[in-house]
C-alpha positions, 0 to 999 in steps of 0.5 A, spaced: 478 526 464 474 522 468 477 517 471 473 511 476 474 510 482 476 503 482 482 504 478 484 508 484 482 503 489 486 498 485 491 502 484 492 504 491 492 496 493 496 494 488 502 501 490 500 497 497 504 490 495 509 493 492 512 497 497 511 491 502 516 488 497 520 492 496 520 493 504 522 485 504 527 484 498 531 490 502 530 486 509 532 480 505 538 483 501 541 484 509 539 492 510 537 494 516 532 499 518 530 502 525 524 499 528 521 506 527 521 506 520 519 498 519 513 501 523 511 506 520 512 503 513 507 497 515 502 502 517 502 506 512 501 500 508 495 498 512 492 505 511 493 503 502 490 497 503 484 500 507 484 506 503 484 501 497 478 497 498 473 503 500 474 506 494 472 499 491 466 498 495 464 505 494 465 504 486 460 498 487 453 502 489 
């Protein structure tokens, strides 16, 4: 199966958005995360996103 790789980049982006809800929804229901973990998480989201778009950008040429 061939798959393109934009299906990739908006998969990626949109994995992205739903680990920063979740990350939001559990600040909001009140648990507590060590700065570290909350850093991390937020970079990694960053890195999705970014990994996302290229994958976008290189399916467009």
């Amino acid at each position: 199966m061939n798959i393109p790789d934009w299906f990739y980049g908006i998969a990626s982006i949109l994995a992205a958005f739903a680990l920063a809800f979740l990350m939001i929804k559990k600040r909001k229901m009140g648990v507590k995360e060590d700065w570290f973990s909350t850093f991390g998480k937020s970079i990694l989201i960053l890195f999705m996103i970014a990994f996302g778009i290229l994958l976008l950008a290189v399916s467009k040429t």
